[in-house]
C-alpha positions in Angstrom: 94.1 -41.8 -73.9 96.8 -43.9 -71.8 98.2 -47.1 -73.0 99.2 -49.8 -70.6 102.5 -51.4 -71.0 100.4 -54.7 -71.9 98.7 -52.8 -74.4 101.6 -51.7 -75.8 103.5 -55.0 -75.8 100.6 -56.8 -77.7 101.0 -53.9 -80.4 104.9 -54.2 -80.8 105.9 -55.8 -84.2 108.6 -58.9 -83.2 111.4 -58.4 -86.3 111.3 -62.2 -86.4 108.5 -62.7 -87.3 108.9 -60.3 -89.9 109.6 -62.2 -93.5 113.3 -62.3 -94.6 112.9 -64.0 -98.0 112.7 -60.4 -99.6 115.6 -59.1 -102.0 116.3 -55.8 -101.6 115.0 -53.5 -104.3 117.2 -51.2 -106.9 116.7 -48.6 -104.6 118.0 -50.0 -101.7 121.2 -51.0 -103.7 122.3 -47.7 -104.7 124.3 -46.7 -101.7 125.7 -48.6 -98.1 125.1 -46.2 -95.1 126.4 -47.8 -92.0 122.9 -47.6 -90.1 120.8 -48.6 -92.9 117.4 -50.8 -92.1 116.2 -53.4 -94.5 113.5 -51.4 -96.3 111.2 -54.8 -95.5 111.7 -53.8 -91.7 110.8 -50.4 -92.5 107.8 -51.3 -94.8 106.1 -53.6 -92.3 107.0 -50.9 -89.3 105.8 -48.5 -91.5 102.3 -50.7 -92.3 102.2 -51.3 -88.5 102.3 -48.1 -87.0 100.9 -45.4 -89.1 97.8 -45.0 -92.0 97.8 -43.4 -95.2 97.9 -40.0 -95.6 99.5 -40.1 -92.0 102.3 -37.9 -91.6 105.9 -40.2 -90.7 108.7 -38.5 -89.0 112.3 -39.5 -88.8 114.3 -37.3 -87.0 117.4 -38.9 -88.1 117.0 -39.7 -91.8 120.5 -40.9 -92.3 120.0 -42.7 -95.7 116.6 -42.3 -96.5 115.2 -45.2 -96.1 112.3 -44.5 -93.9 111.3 -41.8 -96.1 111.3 -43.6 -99.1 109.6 -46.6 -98.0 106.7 -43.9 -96.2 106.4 -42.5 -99.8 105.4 -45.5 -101.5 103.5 -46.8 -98.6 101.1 -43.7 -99.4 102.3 -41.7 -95.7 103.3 -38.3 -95.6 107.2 -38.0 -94.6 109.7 -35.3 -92.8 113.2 -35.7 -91.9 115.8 -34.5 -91.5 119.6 -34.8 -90.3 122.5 -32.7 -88.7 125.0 -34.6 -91.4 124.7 -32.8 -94.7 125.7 -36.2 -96.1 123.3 -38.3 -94.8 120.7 -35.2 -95.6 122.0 -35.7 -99.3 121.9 -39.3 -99.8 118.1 -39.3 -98.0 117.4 -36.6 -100.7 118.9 -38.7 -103.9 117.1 -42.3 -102.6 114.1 -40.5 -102.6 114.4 -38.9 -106.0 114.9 -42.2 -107.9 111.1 -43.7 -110.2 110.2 -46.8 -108.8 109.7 -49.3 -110.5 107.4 -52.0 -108.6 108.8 -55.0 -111.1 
């Protein structure tokens, strides 16, 4: 199936309108990584785009952010990175409990 470019215009997800009154969480504290995305950019991308149990890939995990936000989103996630530092970080944000309060 072929999507128009109206089609896909009336799907994209406008970051202003996307609600900035969230803190960031504990998790997204722990570490600054110089491409980082608010996590409540990621979530509502995340929401958007994909369904549980989907399968989310980032290519270029950097700090983990995307993976982490799939995770508790209920999606499946794979990335990975060509900087072992970015691979490590990604790894560690990942392996921290949540907490939702």
């Amino acid at each position: 199936m072929s999507l128009t470019i109206s089609q896909i215009v009336k799907n994209l997800v406008d970051v202003n309108d996307i609600k900035h009154d969230h803190q960031y969480s504990r998790v997204a504290k722990l570490h600054k990584y110089w491409s980082r995305k608010p996590w409540f950019v990621v979530d509502q991308y995340i929401e958007k785009y994909s369904k549980k149990n989907h399968i989310v890939l980032d290519p270029f995990c950097g700090s983990g952010i995307i993976g982490l936000q799939s995770v508790l989103a209920d999606r499946n996630f794979i990335g990975y990175d060509l900087n072992p530092f970015a691979v490590f970080l990604a790894k560690n944000s990942m392996d921290v409990s949540y907490d939702p309060a």
